[in-house]
N, CA, C and O atoms as a GROMACS GRO file, in nm:
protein
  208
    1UNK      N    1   1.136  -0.570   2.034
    1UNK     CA    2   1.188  -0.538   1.904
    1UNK      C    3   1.072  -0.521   1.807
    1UNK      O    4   0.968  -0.587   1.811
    2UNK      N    5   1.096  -0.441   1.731
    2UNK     CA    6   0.988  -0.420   1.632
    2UNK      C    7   0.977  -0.490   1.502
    2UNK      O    8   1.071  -0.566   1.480
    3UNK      N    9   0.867  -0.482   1.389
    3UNK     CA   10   0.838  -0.572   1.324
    3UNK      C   11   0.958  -0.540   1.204
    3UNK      O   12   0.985  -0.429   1.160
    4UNK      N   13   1.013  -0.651   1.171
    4UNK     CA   14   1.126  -0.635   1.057
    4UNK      C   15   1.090  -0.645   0.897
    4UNK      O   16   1.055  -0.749   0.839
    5UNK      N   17   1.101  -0.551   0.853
    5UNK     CA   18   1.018  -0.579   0.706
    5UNK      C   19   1.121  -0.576   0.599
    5UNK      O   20   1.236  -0.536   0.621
    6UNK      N   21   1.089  -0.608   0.508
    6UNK     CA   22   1.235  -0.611   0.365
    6UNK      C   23   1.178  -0.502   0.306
    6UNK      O   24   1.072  -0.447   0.335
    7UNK      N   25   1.293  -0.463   0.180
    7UNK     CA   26   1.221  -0.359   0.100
    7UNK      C   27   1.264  -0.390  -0.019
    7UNK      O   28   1.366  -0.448  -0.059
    8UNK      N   29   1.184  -0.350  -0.063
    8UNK     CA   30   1.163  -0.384  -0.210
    8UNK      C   31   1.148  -0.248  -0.325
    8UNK      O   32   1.106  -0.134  -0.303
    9UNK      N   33   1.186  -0.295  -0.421
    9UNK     CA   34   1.203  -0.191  -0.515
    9UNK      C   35   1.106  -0.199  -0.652
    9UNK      O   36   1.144  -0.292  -0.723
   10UNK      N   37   1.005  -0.135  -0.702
   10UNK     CA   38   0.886  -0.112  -0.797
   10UNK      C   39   0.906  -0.062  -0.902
   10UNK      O   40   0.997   0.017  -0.881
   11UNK      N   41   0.876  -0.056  -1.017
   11UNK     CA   42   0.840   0.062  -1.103
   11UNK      C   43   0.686   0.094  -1.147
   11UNK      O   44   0.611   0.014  -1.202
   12UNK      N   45   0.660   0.211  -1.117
   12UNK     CA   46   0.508   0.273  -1.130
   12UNK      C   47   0.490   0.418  -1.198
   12UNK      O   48   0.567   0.514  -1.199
   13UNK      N   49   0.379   0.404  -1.247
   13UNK     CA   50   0.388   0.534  -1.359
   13UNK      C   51   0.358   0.630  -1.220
   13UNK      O   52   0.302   0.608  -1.113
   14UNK      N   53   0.442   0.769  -1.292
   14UNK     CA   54   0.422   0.847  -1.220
   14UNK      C   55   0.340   0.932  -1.195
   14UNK      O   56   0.348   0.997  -1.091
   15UNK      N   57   0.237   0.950  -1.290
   15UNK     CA   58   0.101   1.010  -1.255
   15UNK      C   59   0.074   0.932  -1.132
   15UNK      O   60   0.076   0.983  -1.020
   16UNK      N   61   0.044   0.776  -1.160
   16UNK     CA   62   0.003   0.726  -1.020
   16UNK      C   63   0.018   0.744  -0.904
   16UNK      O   64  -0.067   0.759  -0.816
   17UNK      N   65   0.218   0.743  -0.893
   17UNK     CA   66   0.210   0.755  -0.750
   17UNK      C   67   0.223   0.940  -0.741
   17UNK      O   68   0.269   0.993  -0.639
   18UNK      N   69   0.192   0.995  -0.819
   18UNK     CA   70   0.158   1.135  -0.766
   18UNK      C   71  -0.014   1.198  -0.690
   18UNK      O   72  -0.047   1.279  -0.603
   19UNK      N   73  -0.078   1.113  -0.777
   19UNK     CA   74  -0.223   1.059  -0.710
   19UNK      C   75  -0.229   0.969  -0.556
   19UNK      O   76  -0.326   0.975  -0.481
   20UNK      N   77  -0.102   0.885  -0.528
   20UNK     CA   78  -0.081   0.799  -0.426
   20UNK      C   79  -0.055   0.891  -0.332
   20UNK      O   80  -0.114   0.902  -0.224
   21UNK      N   81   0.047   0.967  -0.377
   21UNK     CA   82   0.128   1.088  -0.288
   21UNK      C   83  -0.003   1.210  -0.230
   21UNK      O   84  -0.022   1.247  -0.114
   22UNK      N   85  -0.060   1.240  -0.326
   22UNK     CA   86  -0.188   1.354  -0.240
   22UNK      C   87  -0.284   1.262  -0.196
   22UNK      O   88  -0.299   1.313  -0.085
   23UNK      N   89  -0.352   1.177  -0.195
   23UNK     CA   90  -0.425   1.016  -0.082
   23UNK      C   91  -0.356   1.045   0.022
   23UNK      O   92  -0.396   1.110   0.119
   24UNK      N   93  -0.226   0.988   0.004
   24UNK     CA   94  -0.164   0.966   0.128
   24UNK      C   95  -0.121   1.110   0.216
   24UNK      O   96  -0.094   1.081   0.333
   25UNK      N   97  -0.115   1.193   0.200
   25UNK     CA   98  -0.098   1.301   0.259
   25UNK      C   99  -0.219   1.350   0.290
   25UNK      O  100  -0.228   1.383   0.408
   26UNK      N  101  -0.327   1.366   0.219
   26UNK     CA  102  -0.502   1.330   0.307
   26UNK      C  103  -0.497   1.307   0.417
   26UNK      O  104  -0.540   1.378   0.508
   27UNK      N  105  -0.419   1.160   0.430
   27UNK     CA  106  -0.420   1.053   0.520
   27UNK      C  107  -0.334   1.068   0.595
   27UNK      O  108  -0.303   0.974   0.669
   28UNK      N  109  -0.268   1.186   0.603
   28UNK     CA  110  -0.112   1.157   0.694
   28UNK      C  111  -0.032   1.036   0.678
   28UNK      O  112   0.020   0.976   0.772
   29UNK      N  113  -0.025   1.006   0.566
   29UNK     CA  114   0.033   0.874   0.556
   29UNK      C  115   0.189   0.898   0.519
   29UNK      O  116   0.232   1.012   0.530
   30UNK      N  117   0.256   0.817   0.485
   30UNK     CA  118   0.382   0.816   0.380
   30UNK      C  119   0.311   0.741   0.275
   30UNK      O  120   0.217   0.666   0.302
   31UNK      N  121   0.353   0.760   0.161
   31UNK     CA  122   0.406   0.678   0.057
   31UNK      C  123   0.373   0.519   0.051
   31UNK      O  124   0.284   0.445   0.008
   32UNK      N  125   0.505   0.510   0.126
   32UNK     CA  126   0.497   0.361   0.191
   32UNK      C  127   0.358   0.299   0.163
   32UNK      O  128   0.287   0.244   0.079
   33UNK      N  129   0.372   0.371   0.358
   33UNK     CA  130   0.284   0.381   0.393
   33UNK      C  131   0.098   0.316   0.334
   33UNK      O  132   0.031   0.230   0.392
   34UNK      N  133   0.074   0.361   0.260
   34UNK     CA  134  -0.040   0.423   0.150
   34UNK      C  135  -0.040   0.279   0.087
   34UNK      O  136  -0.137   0.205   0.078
   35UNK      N  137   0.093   0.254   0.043
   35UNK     CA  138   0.094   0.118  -0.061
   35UNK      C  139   0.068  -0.005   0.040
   35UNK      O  140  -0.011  -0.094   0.009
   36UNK      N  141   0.117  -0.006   0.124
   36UNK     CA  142   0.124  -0.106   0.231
   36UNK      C  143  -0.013  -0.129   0.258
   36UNK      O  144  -0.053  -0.242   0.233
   37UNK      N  145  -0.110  -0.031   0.314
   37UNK     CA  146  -0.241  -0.030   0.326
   37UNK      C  147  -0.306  -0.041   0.202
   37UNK      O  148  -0.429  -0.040   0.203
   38UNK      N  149  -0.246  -0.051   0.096
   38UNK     CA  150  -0.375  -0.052  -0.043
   38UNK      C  151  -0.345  -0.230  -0.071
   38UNK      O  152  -0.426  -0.309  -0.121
   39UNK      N  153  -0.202  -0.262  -0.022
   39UNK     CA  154  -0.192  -0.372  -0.050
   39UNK      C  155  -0.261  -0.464   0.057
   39UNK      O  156  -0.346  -0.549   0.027
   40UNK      N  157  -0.231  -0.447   0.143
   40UNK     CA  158  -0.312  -0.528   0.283
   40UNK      C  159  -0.471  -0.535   0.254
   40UNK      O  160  -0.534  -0.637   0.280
   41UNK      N  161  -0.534  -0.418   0.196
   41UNK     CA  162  -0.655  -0.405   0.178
   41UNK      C  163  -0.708  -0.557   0.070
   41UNK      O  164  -0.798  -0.638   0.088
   42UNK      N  165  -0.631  -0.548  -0.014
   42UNK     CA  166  -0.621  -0.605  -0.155
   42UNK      C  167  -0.644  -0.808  -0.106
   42UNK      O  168  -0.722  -0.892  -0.150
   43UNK      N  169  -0.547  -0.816  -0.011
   43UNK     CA  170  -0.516  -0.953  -0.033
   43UNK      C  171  -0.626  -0.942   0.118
   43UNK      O  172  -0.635  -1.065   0.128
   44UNK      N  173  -0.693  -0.902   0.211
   44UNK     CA  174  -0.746  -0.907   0.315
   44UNK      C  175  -0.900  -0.950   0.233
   44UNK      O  176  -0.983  -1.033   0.271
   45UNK      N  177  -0.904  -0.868   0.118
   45UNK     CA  178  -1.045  -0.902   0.019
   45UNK      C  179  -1.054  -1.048  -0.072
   45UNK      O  180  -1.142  -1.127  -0.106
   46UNK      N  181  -0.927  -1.033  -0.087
   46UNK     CA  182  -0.897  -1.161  -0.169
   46UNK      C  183  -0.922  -1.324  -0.095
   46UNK      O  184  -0.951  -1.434  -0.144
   47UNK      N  185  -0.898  -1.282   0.034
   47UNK     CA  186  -0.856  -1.431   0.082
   47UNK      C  187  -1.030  -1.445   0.158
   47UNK      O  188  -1.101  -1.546   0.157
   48UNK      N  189  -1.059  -1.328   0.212
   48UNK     CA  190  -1.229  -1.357   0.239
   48UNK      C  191  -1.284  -1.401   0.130
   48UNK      O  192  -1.346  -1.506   0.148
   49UNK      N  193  -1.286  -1.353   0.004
   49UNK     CA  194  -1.334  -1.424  -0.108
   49UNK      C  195  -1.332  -1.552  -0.129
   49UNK      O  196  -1.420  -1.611  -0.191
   50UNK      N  197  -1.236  -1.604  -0.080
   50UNK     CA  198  -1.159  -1.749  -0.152
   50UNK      C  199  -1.248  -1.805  -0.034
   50UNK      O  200  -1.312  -1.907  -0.060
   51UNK      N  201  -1.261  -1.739   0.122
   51UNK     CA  202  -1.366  -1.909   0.207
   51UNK      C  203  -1.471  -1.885   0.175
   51UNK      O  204  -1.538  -1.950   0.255
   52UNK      N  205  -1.566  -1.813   0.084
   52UNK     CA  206  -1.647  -1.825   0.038
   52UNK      C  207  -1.721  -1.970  -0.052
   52UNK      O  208  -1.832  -1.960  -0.104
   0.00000   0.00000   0.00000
């Protein structure tokens, strides 16, 4: 079975995610996609920081 995720609902200016939207299509990404990886990126930096 595959990984089960919730979803959740945002509000973001839309210039942004129109900037998110051509990234992610760069990237072959979705959307999602794009956020999921900017977020993973985010807290993957954060928490190496912190055993510092």
């Amino acid at each position: 079975m595959g990984i089960e995720k919730k979803v959740y609902s945002f509000r973001f200016d839309e210039e942004m995610v129109e900037k998110l939207r051509a990234y992610a299509a760069q990237e072959n990404r979705t959307l999602s996609n794009m956020i999921e990886t900017i977020l993973l990126q985010y807290l993957s930096k954060r928490e190496s920081e912190g055993k510092k």
